[in-house]
Every structure is written in structure tokens, then in C-alpha cells.
C-alpha positions in Angstrom: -60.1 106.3 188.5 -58.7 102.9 187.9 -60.2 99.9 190.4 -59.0 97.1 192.7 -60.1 94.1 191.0 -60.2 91.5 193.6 -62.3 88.3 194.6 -64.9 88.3 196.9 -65.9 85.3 198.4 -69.5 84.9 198.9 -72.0 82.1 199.7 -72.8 81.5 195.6 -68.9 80.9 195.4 -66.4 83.4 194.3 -67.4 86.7 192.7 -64.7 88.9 191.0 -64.7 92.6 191.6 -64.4 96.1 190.2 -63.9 98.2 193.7 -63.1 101.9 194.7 -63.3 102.8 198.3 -65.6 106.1 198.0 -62.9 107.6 199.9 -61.6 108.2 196.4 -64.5 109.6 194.5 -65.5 111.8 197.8 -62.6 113.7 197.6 -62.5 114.6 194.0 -66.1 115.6 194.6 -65.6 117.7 197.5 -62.8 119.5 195.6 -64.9 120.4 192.6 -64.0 116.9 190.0 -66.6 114.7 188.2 -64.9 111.1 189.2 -65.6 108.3 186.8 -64.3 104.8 187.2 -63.1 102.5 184.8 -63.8 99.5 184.0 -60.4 97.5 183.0 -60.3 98.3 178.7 -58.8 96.8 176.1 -56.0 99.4 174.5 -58.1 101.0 171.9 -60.9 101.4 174.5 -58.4 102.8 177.1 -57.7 105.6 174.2 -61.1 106.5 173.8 -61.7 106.9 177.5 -58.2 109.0 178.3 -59.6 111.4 175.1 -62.6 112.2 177.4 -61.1 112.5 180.6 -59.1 115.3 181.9 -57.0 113.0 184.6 -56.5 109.8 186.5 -56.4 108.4 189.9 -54.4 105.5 189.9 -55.5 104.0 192.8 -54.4 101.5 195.7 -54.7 97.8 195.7 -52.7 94.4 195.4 -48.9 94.4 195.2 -47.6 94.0 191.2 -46.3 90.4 190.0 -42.7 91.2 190.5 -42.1 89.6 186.9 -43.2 92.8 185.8 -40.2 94.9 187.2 -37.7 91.9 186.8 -37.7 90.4 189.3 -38.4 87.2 191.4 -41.2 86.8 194.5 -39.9 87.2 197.7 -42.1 89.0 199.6 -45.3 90.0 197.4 -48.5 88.8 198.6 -50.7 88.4 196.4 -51.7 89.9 192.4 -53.8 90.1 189.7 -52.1 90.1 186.7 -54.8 91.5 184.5 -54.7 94.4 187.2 -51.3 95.0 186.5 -51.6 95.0 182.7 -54.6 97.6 182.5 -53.0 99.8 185.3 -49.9 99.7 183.3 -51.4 100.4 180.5 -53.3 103.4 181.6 -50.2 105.4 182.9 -48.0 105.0 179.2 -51.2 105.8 177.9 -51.7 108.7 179.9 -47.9 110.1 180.2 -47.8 109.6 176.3 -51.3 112.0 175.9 -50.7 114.3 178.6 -53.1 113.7 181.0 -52.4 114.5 184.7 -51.6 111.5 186.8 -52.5 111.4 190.1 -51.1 107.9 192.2 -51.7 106.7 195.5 -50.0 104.0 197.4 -50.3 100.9 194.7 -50.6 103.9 192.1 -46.8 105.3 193.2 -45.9 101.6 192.8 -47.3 101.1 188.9 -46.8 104.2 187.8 -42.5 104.1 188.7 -42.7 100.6 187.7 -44.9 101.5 183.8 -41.8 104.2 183.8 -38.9 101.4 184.4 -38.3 101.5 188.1 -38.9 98.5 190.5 -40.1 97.8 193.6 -39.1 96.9 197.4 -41.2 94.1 197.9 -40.8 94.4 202.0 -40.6 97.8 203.8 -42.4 97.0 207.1 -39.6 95.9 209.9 -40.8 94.8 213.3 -39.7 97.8 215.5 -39.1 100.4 213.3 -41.4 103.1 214.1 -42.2 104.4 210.2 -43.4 101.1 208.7 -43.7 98.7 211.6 -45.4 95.2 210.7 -49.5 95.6 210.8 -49.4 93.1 214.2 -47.4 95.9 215.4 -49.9 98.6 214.7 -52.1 98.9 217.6 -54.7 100.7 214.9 -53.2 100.5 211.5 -55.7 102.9 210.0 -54.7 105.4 212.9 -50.6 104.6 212.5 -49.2 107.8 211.5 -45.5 108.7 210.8 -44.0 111.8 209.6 -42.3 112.4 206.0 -40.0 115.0 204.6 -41.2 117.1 201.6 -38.1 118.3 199.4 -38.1 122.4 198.5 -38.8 123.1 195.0 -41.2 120.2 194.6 -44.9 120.3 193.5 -45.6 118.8 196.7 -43.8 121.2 198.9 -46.2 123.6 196.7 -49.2 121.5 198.0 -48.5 121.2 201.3 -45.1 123.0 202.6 -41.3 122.0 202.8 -40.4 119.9 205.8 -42.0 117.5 207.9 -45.6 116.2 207.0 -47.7 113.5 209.1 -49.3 111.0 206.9 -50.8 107.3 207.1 -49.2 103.9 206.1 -50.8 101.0 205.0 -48.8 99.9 202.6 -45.9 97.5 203.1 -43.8 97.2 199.5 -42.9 100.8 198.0 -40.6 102.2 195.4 -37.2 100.6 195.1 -35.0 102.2 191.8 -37.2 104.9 191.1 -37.3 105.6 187.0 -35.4 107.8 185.4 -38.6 110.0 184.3 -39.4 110.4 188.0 -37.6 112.1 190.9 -38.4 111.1 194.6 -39.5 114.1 196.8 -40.6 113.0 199.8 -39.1 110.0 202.0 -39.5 108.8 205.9 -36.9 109.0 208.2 -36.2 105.0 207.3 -35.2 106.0 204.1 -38.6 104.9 202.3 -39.4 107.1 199.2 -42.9 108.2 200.1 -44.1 110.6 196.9 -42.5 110.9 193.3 -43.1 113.3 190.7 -42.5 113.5 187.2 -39.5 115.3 185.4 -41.4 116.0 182.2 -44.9 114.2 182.7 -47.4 115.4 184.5 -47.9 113.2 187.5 -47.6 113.2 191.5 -47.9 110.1 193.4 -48.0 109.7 197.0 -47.4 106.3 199.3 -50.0 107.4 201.9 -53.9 107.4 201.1 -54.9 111.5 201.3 -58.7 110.0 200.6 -58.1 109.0 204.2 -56.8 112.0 205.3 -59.7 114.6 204.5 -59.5 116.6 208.1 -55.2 116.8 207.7 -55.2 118.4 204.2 -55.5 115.2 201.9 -58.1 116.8 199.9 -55.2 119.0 198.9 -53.7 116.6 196.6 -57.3 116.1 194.7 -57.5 120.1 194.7 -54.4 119.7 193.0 -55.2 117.3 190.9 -58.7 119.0 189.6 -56.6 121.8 188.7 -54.0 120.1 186.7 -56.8 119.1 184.8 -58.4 122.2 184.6 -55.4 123.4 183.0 -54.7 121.0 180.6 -58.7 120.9 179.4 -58.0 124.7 179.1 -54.5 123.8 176.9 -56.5 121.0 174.6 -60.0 122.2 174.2 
């Protein structure tokens, strides 16, 4: 599982962080998974560590510099660029050995952007029902909205065809999504809300299914486990 490094402030000053919400690890447990976190490696490291793993959880966080996908800052918050670098890192890595990718929110966002796509930097829209601004929400980690699973799809395999309720707490999401990835789930505003890959092994979601244990988000880490399971089986 890759980390949110962020700042804390505390009273000895500033303390920089390696954080996962246990959200994340819970739910690989739960479905049968060993979860590890890593720290942020240098390249040879990170191709020590993906030999002895049998996937990755790219998981949520800040948004990306948008210098990385081209562009300039028009609505992104706030970044860590050594955040970007390792997460970026860690998917090429990954897609170029195989390993099973698994992205959620921020981790849909590097992973199509480590692949060549870019990002919208601002989805949320004061009145629209989908991605309304967080001043809007009256409970943000209660908002729901519903998304549309495309037929055929790994996630229609997950979950089912059609309409699916999910969270949102995210306000930038994919924009051109790469050419190694197709989009197969979107919201009714037209936001692309899971990707898979074409060739590579990898679903990523814009919703957090570590939040959503009671309404089938430990699906996607069942999934996951046995994506590894099979490619362990394929290299071992």
C-alpha cells in the first residue's frame, strides 16, 4: 500500500508523515490479504519490494502537481511532489512487472496520469447533485451518488452492470484518460469514476470502497487478493 505523506502540525513544530487510514489495511485483512505499507523507496528499492509483493493499493491523498500531466495550476490544492514521484514510480514499476494494481480516488488519478492521461483539476459544481462543493454536503462522508458500471467490464464482474451507489470525496478526477486504460464507470455529470486496464492488470475506482465495507466495498479488495493470488500462482 502506498501512503499519504503529509505534514502534521504539532506543538514541537511540523512533523512530516507516512499515513494510511486503517480503512485500507482492514479491508485487505477481512478479505484474506497480508497488507504492508511502504515507505516511499528509491527505484532499486521499489524493485526489490514489488518482487515480494503480490499487488498494490495505490491509495488516496493530495491532488498531483499538475506539471506532471502538462499542465498549469488552476484549481489543485495542494502537493507533494516527492509523493507524486514515488507513486508514479510504483505504478510503471508495477504495470512493467505484472503486479495487480488496485487505485482508489488519488490512486485512479496517478495511475492514468503514470500511463499518459491528465487530470480535471475541478469536478465539484455548486448545485450539481454528483460532485457538489464540500460546503454543500450536509455530511460529506455520508454524500452518496450513483454511477454507471459498463457490461463487459471487470467491474461489472465485481459488482453488476448498471447503476451502483458510491461515496465522493474527491473533487479533481480523470480528464484524457490514457491510452492503456479504458473508463468503465462514470456519473450521470459525465465524471469518469473507475478505469481499467487494456493489457495491465489494474482497476481503479474514484470512490473509497475501504469506506464502504457494509455496501460491498470489500468486493474490490476480494478482487484484488485474488488477482494476486493468481499471479503468485503464475510466478512462483
Amino acid at each position: 500500500m502506498t501512503p499519504w505523506r503529509r505534514e502534521l502540525k504539532t506543538a514541537f513544530g511540523p512533523t512530516d508523515l507516512l499515513t494510511v487510514a486503517p480503512a485500507y489495511p482492514d479491508a485487505v485483512r477481512r478479505v484474506g490479504g497480508l497488507p504492508i505499507i511502504a515507505p516511499h523507496l528509491d527505484a532499486a528499492e521499489l524493485d526489490e519490494l514489488l518482487g515480494s509483493v503480490d499487488a498494490v493499493v495505490v491509495t488516496g491523498g493530495h491532488d498531483m502537481n499538475p506539471a506532471r500531466y502538462g499542465a498549469t495550476d488552476t484549481d489543485s490544492r495542494s502537493w507533494r511532489d516527492d509523493a507524486d514521484e514515488f507513486d508514479l514510480a510504483t505504478v510503471r514499476a508495477a504495470v512493467a512487472s505484472g503486479v495487480p494494481l488496485l487505485g482508489v480516488c488519488r490512486g485512479l488519478q496517478v495511475i492514468n496520469v503514470a500511463l499518459g492521461g491528465d487530470l480535471r483539476q475541478e469536478v465539484q459544481v455548486p448545485g450539481d447533485t454528483d460532485h457538489p462543493p464540500y460546503a454543500e454536503m450536509t455530511a460529506p462522508l455520508g454524500h452518496r451518488h450513483v454511477v454507471q458500471i459498463d457490461a463487459g467490464s471487470r467491474l461489472a464482474d465485481i459488482y453488476a452492470p448498471g447503476p451502483l451507489t458510491v461515496n465522493s470525496l474527491h473533487h479533481q478526477a480523470a480528464g484524457r484518460v490514457a491510452d492503456d486504460l479504458r473508463a468503465v464507470a462514470t456519473s450521470a455529470d459525465g465524471t469518469v469514476e473507475a478505469v481499467e486496464g487494456i493489457d495491465a492488470d489494474i482497476v481503479a475506482v474514484q470512490w473509497h470502497p475501504e469506506m464502504l465495507a457494509a455496501e460491498g466495498g470489500d468486493d474490490l479488495f476480494a478482487d484484488l487478493v485474488a488477482r494476486a493470488r493468481t499471479r503468485a500462482t503464475m510466478v512462483r
